[in-house]
N, CA, C and O atoms as a DFTB+ gen file, in Angstrom:
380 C
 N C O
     1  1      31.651      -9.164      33.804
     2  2      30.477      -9.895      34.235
     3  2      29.309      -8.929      34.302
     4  3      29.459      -7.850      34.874
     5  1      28.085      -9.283      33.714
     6  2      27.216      -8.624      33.671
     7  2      26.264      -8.489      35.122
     8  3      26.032      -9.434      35.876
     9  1      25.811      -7.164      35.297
    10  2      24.857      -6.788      36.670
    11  2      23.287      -7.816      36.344
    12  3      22.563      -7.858      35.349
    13  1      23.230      -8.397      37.396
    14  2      22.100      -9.373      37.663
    15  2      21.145      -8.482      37.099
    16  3      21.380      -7.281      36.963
    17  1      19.619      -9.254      36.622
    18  2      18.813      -8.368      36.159
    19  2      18.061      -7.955      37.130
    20  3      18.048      -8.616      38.168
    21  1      17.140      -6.585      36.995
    22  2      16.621      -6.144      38.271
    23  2      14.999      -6.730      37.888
    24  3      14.527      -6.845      36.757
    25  1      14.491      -6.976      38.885
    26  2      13.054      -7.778      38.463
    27  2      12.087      -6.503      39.445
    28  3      12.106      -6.071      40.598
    29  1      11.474      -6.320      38.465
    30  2       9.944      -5.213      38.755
    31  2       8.259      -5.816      38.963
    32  3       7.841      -6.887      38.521
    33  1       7.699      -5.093      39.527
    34  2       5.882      -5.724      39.443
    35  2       5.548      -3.925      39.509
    36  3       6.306      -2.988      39.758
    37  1       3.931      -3.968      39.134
    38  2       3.281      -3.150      39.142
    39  2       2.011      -3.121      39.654
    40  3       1.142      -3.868      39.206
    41  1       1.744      -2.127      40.790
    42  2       0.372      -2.945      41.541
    43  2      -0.482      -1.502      41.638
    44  3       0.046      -0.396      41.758
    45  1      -1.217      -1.637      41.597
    46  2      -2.482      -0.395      42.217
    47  2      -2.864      -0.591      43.778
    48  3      -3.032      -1.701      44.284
    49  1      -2.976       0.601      44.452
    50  2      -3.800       0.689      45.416
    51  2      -5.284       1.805      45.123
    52  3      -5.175       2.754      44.347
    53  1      -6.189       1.605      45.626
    54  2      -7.095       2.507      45.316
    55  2      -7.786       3.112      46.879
    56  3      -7.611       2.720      48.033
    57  1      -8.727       4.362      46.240
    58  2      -9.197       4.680      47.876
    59  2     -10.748       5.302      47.773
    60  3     -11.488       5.036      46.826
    61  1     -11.120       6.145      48.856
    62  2     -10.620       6.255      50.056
    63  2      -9.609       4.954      50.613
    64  3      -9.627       3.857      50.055
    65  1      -8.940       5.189      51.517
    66  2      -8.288       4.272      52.468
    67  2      -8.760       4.582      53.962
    68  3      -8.304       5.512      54.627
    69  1      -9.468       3.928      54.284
    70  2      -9.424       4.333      56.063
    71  2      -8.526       3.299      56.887
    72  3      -8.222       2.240      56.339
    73  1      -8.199       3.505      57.864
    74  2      -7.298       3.512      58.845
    75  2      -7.132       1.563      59.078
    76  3      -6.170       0.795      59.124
    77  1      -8.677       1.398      59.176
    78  2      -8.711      -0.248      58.885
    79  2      -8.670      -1.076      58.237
    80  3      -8.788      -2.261      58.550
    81  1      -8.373      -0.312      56.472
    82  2      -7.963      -1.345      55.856
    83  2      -6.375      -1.394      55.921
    84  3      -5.880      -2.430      55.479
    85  1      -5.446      -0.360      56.440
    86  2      -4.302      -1.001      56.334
    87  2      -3.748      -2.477      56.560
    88  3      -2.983      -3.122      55.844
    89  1      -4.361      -2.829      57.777
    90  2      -3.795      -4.081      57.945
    91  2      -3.708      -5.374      57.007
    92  3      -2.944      -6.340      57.009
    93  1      -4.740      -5.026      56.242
    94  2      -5.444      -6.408      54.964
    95  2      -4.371      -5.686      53.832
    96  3      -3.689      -6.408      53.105
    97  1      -4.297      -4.336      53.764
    98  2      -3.370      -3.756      52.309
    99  2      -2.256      -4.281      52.696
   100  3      -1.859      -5.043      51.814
   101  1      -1.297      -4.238      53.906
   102  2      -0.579      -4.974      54.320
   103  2      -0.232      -6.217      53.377
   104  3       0.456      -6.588      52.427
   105  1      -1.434      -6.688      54.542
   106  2      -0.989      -8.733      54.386
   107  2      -0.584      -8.893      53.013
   108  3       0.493      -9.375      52.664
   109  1      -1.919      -8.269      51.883
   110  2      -2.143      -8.535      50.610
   111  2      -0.654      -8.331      49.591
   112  3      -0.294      -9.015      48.633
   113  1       0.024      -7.092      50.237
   114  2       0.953      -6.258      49.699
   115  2       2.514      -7.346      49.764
   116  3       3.285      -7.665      48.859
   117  1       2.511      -7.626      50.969
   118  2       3.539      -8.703      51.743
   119  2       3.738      -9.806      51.186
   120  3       4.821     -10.391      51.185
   121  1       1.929     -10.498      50.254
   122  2       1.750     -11.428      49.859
   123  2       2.642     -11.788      48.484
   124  3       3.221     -12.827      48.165
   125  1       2.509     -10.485      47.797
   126  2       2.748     -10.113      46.522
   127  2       3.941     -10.277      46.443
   128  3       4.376     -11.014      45.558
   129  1       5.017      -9.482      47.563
   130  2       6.372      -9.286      47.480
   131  2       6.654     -10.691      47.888
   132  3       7.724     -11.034      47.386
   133  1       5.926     -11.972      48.853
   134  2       7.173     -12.887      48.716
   135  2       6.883     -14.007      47.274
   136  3       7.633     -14.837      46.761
   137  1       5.553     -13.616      46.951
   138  2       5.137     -14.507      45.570
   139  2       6.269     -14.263      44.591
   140  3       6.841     -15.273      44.182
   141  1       6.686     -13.078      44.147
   142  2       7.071     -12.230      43.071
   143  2       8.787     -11.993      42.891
   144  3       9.577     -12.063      41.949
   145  1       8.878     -11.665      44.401
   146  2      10.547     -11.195      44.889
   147  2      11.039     -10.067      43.726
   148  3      12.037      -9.973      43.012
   149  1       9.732      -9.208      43.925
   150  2      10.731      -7.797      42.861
   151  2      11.718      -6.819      43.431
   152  3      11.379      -6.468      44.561
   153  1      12.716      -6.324      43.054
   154  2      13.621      -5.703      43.021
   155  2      12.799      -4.229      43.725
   156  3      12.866      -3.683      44.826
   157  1      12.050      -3.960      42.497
   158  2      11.538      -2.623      42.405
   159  2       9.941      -3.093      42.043
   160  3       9.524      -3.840      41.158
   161  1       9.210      -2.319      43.133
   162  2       7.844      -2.351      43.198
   163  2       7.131      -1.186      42.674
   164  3       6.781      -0.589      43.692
   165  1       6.711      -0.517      41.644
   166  2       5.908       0.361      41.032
   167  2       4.026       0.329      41.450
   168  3       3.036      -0.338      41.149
   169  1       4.318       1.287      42.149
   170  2       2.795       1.337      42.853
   171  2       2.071       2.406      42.223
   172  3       2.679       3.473      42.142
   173  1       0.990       2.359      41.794
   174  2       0.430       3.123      41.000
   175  2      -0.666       3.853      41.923
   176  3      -1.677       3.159      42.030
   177  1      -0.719       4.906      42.522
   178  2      -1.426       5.826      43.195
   179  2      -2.662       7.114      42.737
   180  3      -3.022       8.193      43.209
   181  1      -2.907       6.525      41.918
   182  2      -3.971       7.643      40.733
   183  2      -5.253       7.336      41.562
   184  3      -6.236       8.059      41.402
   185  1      -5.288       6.352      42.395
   186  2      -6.928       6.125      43.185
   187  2      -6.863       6.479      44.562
   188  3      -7.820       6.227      45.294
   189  1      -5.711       7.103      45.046
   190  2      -5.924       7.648      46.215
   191  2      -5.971       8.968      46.775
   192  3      -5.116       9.762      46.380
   193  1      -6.884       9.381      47.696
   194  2      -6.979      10.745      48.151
   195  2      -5.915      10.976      48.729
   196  3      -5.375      10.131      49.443
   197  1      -5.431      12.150      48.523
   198  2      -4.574      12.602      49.513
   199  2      -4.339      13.132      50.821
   200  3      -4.072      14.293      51.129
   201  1      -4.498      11.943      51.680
   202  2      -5.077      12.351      52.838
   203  2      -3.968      11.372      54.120
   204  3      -3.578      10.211      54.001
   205  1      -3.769      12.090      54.974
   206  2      -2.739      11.336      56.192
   207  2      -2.837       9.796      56.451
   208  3      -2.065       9.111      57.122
   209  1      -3.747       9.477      55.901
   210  2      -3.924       7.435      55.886
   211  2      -3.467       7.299      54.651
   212  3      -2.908       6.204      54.605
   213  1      -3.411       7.811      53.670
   214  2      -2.731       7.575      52.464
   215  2      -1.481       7.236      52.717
   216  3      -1.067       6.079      52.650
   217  1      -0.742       8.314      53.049
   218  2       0.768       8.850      53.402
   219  2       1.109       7.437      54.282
   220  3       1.867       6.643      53.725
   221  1       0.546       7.050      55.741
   222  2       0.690       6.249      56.399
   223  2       0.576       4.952      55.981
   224  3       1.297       4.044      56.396
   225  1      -0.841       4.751      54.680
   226  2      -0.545       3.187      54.044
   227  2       0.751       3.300      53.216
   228  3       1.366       2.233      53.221
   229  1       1.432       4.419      52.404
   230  2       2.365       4.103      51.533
   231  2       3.379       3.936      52.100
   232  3       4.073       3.090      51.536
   233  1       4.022       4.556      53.404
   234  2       5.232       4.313      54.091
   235  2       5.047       2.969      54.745
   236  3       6.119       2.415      54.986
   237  1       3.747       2.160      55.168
   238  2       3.981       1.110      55.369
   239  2       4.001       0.595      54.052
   240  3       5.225       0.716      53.991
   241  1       3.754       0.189      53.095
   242  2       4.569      -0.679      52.116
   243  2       5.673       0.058      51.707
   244  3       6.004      -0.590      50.714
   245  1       6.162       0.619      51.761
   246  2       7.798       0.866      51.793
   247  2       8.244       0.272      52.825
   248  3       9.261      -0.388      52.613
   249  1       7.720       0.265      54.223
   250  2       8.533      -0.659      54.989
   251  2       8.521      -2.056      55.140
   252  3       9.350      -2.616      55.857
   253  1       7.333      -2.888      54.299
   254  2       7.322      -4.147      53.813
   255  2       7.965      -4.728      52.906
   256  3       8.339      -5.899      52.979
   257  1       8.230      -3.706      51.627
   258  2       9.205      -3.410      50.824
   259  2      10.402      -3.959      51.115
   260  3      10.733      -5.111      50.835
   261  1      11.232      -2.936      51.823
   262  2      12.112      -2.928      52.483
   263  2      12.411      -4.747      52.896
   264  3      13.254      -5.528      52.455
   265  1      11.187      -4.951      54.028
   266  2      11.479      -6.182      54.563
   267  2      12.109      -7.383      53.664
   268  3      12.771      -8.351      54.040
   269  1      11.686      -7.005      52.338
   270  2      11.805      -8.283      51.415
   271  2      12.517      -7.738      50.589
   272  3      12.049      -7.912      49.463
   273  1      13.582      -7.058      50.586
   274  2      14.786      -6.429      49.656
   275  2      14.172      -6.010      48.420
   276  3      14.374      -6.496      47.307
   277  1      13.205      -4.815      48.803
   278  2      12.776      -4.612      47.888
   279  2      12.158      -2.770      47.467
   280  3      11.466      -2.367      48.402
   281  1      12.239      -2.120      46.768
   282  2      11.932      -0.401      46.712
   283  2      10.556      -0.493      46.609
   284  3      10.128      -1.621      46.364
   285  1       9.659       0.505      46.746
   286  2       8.721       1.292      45.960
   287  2       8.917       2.834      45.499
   288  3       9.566       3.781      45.941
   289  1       8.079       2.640      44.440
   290  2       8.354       3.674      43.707
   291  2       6.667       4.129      43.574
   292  3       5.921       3.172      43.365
   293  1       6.130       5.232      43.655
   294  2       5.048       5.797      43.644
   295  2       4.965       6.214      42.169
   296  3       5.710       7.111      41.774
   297  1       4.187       5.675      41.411
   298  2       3.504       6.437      40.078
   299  2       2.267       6.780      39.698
   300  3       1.359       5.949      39.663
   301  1       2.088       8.170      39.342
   302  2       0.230       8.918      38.920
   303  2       0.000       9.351      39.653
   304  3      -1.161       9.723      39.484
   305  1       0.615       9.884      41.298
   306  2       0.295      10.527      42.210
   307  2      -0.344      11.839      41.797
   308  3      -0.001      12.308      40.712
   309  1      -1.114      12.397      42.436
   310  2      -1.594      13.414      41.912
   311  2      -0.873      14.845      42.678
   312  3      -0.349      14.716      43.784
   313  1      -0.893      15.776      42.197
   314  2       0.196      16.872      42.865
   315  2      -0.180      17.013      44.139
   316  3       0.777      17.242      44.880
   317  1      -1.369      16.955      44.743
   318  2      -1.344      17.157      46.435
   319  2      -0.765      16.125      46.763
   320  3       0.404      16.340      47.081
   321  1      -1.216      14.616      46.854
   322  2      -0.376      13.685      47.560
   323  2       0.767      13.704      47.408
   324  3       1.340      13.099      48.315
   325  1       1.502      14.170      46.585
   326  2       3.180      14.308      46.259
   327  2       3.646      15.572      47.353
   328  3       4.664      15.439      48.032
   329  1       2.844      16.726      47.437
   330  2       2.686      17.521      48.449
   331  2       2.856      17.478      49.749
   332  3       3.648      18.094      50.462
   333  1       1.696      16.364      50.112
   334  2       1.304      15.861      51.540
   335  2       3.020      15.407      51.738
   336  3       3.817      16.033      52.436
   337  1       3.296      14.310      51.028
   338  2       4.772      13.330      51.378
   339  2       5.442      14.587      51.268
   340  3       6.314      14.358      52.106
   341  1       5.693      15.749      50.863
   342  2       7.158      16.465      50.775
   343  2       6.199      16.925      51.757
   344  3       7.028      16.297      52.416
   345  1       5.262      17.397      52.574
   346  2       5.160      18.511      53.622
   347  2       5.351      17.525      55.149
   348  3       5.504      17.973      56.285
   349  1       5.264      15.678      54.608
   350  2       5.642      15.464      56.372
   351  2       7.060      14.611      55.737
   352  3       6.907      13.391      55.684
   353  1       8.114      15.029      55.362
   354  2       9.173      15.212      55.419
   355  2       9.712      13.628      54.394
   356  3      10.860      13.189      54.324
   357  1       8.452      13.051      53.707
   358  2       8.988      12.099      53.668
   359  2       8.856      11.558      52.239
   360  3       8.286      10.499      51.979
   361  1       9.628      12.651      51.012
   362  2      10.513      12.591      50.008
   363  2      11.185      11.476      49.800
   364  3      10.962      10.820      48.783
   365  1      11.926      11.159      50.538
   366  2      13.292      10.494      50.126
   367  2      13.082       9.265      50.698
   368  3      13.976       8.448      50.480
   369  1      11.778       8.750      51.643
   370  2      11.082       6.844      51.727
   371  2      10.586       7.118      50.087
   372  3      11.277       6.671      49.172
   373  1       9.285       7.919      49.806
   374  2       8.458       7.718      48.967
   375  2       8.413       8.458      47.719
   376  3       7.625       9.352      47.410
   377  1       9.431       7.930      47.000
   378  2       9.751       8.602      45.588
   379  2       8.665       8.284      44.418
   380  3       8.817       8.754      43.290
C-alpha cells in the first residue's frame, strides 16, 4: 500500500517585523493552514531582518504549524538569521 501523499504550500513573510504585527501574521498564517491543510509549510524568509522578532514570529508559526499537523520549513534565510536561530538554541523547531 502506497504512503498517503504529503501536501505542501509556499508562503512569504516579509519585514521589518515589529512586535505588533505578530498577532495579524498569526491569524493570517492560521488562516492559510486551516484553508490548505498542508503537510509541510515552506516559508520563504529572504524579506526578513534578522532580528529577535523575527526569530519569535517564526517559532510562532511553527507552533501554529504544529497546531494543525503541520511542519515549517524556512527557505532563503539569509546566513545571520540562520545564525540568530542556531545562537538561541533553536535549530531543530526551525529548519
Amino acid at each position: 500500500m502506497a504512503a498517503p501523499a504529503t501536501t505542501a504550500i509556499v508562503f512569504s513573510i516579509h519585514g521589518p517585523i515589529r512586535r505588533s504585527d505578530l498577532p495579524g501574521l498569526s491569524t493570517r498564517v492560521c488562516g492559510l493552514f486551516e484553508r490548505e491543510r498542508p503537510d509541510v509549510a515552506y516559508c520563504d524568509v529572504a524579506g526578513i531582518l534578522p532580528d529577535a522578532v523575527a526569530v519569535d514570529a517564526l517559532c510562532r508559526l511553527q507552533l501554529a504549524a504544529r497546531r494543525h499537523h503541520c511542519r515549517v520549513r524556512l527557505r532563503n534565510g539569509t546566513e545571520e538569521l540562520l545564525e540568530l536561530v542556531e545562537l538561541m538554541g533553536l535549530t531543530e523547531v526551525l529548519r
